[in-house]
C-alpha distance (Angstrom), angle and dihedral (degrees) to the residues before:
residue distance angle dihedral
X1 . . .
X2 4.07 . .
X3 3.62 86.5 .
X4 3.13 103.0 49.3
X5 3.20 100.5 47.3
X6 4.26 93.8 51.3
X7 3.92 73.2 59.3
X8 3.49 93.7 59.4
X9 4.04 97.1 48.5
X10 3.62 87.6 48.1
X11 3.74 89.3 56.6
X12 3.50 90.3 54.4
X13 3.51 98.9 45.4
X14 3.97 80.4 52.6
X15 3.87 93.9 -135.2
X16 3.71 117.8 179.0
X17 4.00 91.4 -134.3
X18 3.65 135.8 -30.9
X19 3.99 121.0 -105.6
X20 4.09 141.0 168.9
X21 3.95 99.5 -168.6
X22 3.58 104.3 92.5
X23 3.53 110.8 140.7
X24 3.91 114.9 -120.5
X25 3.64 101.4 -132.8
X26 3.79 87.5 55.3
X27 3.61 109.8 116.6
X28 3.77 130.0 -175.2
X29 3.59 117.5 -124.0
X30 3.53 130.4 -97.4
X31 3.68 108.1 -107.5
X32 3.60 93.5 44.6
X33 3.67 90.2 60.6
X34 3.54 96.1 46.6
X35 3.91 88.2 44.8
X36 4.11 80.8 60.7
X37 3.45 100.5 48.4
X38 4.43 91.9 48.6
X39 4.06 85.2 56.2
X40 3.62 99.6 35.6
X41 3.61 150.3 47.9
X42 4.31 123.0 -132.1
X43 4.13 81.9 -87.1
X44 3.22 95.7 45.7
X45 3.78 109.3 -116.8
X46 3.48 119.4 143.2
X47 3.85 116.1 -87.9
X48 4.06 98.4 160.0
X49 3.68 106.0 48.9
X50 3.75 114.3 -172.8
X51 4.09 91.7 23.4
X52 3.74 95.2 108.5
X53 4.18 117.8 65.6
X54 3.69 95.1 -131.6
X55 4.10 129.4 -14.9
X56 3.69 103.5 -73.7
X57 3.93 135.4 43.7
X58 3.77 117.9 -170.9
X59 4.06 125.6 -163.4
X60 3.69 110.2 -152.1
X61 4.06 111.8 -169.0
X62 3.98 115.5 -141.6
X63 3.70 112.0 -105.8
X64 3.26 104.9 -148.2
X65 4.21 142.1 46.3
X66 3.67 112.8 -87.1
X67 3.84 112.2 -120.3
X68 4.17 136.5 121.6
X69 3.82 86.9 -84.3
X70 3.87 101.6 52.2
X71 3.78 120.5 43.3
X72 4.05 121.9 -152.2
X73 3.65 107.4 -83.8
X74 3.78 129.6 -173.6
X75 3.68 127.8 -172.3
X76 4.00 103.0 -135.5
X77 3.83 97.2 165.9
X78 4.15 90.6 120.1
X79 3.99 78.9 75.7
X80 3.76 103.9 105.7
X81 3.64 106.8 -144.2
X82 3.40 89.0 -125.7
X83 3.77 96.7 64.8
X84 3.45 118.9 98.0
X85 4.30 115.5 -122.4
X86 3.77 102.6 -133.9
X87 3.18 101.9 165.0
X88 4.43 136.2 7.3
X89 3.86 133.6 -174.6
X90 3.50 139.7 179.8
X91 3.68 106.7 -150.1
X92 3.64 117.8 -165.8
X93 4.20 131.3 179.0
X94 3.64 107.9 -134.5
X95 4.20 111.4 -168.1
X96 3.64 120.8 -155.9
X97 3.90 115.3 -80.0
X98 3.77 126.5 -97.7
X99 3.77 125.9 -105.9
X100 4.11 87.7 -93.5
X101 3.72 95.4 66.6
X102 4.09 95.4 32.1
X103 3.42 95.6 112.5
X104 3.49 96.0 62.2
X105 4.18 125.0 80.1
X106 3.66 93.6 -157.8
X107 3.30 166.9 1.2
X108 3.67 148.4 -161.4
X109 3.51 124.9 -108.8
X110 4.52 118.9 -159.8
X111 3.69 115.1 -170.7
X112 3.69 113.5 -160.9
X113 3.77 139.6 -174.8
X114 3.47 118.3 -121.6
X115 3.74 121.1 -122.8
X116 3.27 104.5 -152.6
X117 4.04 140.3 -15.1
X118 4.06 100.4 -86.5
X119 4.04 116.0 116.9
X120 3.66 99.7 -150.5
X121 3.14 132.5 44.2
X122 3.97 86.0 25.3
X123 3.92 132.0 -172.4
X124 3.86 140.6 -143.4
X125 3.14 163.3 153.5
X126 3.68 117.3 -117.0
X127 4.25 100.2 -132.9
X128 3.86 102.0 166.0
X129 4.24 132.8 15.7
X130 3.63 123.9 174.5
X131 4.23 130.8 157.9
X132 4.33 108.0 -120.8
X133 3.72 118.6 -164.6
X134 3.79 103.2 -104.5
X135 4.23 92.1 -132.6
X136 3.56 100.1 53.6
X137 4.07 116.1 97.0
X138 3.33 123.2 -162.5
X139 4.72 145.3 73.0
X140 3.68 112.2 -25.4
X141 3.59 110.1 -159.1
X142 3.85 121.9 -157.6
X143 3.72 120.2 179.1
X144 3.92 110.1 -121.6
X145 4.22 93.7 163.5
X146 4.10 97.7 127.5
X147 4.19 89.3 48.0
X148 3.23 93.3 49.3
X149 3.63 104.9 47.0
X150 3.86 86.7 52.9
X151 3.85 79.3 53.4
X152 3.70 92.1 64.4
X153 3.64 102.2 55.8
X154 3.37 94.2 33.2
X155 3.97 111.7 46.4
X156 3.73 94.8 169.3
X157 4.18 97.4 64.0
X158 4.56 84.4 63.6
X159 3.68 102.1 115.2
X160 3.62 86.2 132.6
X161 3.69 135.3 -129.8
X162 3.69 130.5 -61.2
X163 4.19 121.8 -158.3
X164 3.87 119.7 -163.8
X165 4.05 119.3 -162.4
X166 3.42 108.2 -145.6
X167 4.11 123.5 -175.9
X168 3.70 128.6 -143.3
X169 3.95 90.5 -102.3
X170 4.19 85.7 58.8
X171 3.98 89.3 -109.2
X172 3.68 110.3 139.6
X173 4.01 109.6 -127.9
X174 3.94 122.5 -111.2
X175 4.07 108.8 -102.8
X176 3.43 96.0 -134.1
X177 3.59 95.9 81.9
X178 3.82 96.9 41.9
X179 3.79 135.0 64.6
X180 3.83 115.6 -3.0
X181 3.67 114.7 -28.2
X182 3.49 119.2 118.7
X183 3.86 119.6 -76.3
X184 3.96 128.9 178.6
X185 4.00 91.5 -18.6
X186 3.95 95.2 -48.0
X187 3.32 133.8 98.1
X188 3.51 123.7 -148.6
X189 4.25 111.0 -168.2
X190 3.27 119.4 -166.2
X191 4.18 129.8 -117.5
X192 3.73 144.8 -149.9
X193 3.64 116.8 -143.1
X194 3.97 128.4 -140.0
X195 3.80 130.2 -167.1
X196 3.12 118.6 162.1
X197 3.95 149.8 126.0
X198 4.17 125.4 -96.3
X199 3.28 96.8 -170.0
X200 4.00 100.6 -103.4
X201 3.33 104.7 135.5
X202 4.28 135.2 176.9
X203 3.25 113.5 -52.6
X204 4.08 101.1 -111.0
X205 3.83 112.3 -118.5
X206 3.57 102.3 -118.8
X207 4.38 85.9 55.2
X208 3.52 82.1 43.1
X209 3.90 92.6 59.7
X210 3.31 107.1 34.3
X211 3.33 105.5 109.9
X212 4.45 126.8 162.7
X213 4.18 97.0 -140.3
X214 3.57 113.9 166.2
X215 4.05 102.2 -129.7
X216 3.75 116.1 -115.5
X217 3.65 112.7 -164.8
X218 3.80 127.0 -178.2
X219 4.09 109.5 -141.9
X220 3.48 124.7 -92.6
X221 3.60 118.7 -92.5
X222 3.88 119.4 -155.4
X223 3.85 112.2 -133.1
X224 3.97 136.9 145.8
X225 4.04 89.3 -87.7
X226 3.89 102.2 121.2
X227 3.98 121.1 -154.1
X228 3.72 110.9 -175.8
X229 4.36 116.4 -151.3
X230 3.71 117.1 -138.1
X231 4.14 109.4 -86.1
X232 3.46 115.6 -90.3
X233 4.22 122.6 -149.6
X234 4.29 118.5 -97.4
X235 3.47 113.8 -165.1
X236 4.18 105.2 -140.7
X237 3.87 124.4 -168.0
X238 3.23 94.8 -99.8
X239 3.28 108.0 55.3
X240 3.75 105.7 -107.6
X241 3.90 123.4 120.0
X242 3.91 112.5 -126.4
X243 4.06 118.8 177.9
X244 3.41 116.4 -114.0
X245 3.62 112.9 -152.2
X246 4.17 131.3 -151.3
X247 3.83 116.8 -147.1
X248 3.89 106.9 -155.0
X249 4.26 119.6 -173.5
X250 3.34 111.4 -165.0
X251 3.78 139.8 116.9
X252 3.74 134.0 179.7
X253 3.93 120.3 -129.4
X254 3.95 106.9 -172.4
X255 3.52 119.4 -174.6
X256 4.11 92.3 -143.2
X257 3.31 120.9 96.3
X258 4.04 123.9 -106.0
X259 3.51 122.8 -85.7
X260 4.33 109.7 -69.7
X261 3.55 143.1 167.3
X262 4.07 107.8 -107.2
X263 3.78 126.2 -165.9
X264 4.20 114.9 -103.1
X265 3.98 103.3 -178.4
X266 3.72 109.0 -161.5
X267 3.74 106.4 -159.6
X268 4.01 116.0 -165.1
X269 4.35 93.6 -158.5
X270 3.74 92.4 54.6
X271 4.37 90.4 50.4
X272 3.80 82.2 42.0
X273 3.47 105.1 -114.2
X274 3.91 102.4 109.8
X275 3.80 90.5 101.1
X276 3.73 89.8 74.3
X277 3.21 118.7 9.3
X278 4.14 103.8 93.6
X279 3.57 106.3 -160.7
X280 3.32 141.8 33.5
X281 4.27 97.7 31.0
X282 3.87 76.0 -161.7
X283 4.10 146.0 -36.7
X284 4.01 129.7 -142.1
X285 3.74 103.5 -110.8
X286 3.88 84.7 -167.3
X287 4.30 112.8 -141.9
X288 4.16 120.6 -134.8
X289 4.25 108.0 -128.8
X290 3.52 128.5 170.5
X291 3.17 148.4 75.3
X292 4.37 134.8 -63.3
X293 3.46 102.5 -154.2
X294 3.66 130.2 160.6
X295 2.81 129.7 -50.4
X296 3.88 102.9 25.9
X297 3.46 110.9 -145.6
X298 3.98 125.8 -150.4
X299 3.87 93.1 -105.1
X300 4.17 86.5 67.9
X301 4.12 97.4 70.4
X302 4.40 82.8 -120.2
X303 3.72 115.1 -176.2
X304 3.58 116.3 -137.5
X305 3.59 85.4 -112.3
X306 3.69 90.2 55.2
X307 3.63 94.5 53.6
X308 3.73 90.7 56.9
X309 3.73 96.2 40.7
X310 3.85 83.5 56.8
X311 3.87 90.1 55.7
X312 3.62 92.2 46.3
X313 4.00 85.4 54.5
X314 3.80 94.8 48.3
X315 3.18 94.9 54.4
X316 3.35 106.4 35.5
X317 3.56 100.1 -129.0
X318 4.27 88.0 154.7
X319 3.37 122.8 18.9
X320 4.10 94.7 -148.4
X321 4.02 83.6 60.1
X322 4.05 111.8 105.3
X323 3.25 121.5 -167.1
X324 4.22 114.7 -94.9
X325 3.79 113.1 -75.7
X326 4.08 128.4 -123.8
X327 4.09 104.9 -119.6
X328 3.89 131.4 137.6
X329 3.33 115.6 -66.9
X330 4.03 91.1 -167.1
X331 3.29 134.6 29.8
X332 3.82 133.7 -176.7
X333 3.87 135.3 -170.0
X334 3.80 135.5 -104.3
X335 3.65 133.5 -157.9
X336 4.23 136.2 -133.3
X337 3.48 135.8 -158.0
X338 3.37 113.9 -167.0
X339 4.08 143.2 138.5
X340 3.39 123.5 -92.4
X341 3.99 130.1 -143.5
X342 4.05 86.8 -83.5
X343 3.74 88.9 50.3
X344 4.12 85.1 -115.7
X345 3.71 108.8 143.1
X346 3.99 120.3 -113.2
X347 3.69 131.1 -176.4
X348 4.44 112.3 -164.4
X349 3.61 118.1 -178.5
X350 4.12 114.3 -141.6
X351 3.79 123.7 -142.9
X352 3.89 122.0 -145.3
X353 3.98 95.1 16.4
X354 3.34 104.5 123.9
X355 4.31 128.7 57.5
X356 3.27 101.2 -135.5
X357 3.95 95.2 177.3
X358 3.57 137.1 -13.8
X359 3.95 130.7 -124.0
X360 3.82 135.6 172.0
X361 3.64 106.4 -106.6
């Protein structure tokens, strides 16, 4: 049962396959972290709604040295096809020049698509060109979204890309001050960036409310509370319609306490997934418990529906009628970072995974 149930959470967390071998010098990278922290808060509930393009954004680290021989390649095949590419970029660390090329402010970078898998003499498709001032250091981004989402559907057309430096005199630049090789003791590597949309969307509210509780009532207790029904018709003799009204005296007293908000700590190293899951290392869900007993009062988030539901109950107008049940009222999302069975790093934000508040429904 403990099993299968870990199953079932990982099915809702929609992870692509559940591993332990994560190396622990592995380190996310630095924008992905701070891309975390703009969205979410240090438990990872959603403070920045609408920041991210879609509900997941994967990092996928080249795989290869950068040099004329061997293009940028990035293994995207944890794209389901059925996800929908919102969003792609190439994101490359460019380090100040060497003394060789000083004298020269810029450069022009082409980013091509590779046609097909051959070293020398290669082909492309030129997808993105833009001049970059030679002395600043720091992430060129070049947008590589309609490539990409071809790449998705069609696995077999990833050769990868392949980006020339050229200076104003037509000399290509040296690649050993560009892109990821290794430069004063540091080592920069270079990353393709997903956003895009799988398809999980909100949780509707009627799913979100349907709930199976077994009713519990407390018996009825007489007392001198009066609850009045709505006036049914009487048919008199002569014709006239009088109201006929039903006195009923009764009152609950249940022994549970009303309808709350309790805490549900979900914590990632006791399921077994601390070792690679990066951030939260768990959130409180929060449960609703209590009772919904008449009469609801404003402070228990009641639905109109509720209320009358709860008069229904009382006075046990249908026996199949329970009394309204204590579930969240409002939910918001949270967000994880984690690494995925390639070790690439992915951030997916969750719908409906937080209880906000509770109400009787």
């Amino acid at each position: 049962m403990t099993v299968k149930a870990i199953q079932r959470l990982q099915e809702v967390f929609a992870f692509e396959e559940i591993h332990h071998d994560i190396p622990p010098q592995k380190k996310p990278p630095r924008f992905m972290l701070d891309l975390y922290n703009q969205v979410a808060d240090s438990d990872g509930i959603t403070k920045a709604p609408g920041l991210l393009q879609g509900n997941v954004v994967r990092s996928f680290e080249s795989k290869v040295n950068v040099d004329p021989e061997h293009p940028y390649f990035f293994n995207i095949s944890s794209v389901g096809t059925n996800e929908k590419v919102l969003k792609a970029e190439l994101r490359i660390f460019k380090w100040k020049p060497l003394a060789m090329v000083a004298k020269h402010h810029f450069c022009r970078v082409d980013v091509y698509e590779l046609l097909d898998s051959a070293s020398t003499p290669w082909r492309g498709n030129l997808i993105a060109s833009r001049l970059l001032p030679l002395h600043f250091q720091g992430w060129e981004m070049f947008n590589v979204t309609l490539t990409v989402s071809k790449w998705v559907g069609e696995s077999n057309m990833n050769h990868g890309f392949l980006v020339t430096y050229i200076l104003p005199s037509g000399k290509y630049m040296e690649t050993e001050v560009l892109g990821q090789k290794k430069h004063q003791s540091v080592i920069r590597r270079s990353y393709l960036v997903l956003h895009s949309d799988d398809g999980r969307g909100g949780v509707t509210k009627s799913e979100t409310f349907h709930y199976n509780i077994k009713d519990q009532d407390a018996p009825l207790l007489k007392s001198e509370t009066q609850s009045i029904m709505p006036p049914e018709p009487n048919r008199v003799t002569n014709g006239a319609n009088q109201l006929k009204i039903r006195h009923v005296r009764e009152v609950v007293e249940d022994t549970d306490p009303p309808c709350k908000r309790k805490p549900m700590y979900v914590d990632f190293e006791e399921i077994g997934w601390d070792a690679w899951i990066i951030s939260p290392k768990g959130y409180n869900a929060y449960f609703c418990k209590g009772t919904c007993s008449f009469p609801l009062g404003q402070d228990m988030g009641a639905t109109n529906h509720a209320s009358v539901q709860s008069i229904v109950h009382i006075l046990k107008l249908n026996k199949d009628v329970s009394k309204p049940c204590c579930v969240p009222n409002k939910l918001t999302s949270i967000n994880l970072l984690y690494f995925n069975e390639e070790e690439n790093v992915v951030l997916k934000q969750y719908n409906d995974m937080v209880a906000v508040s509770c109400g009787c429904l």
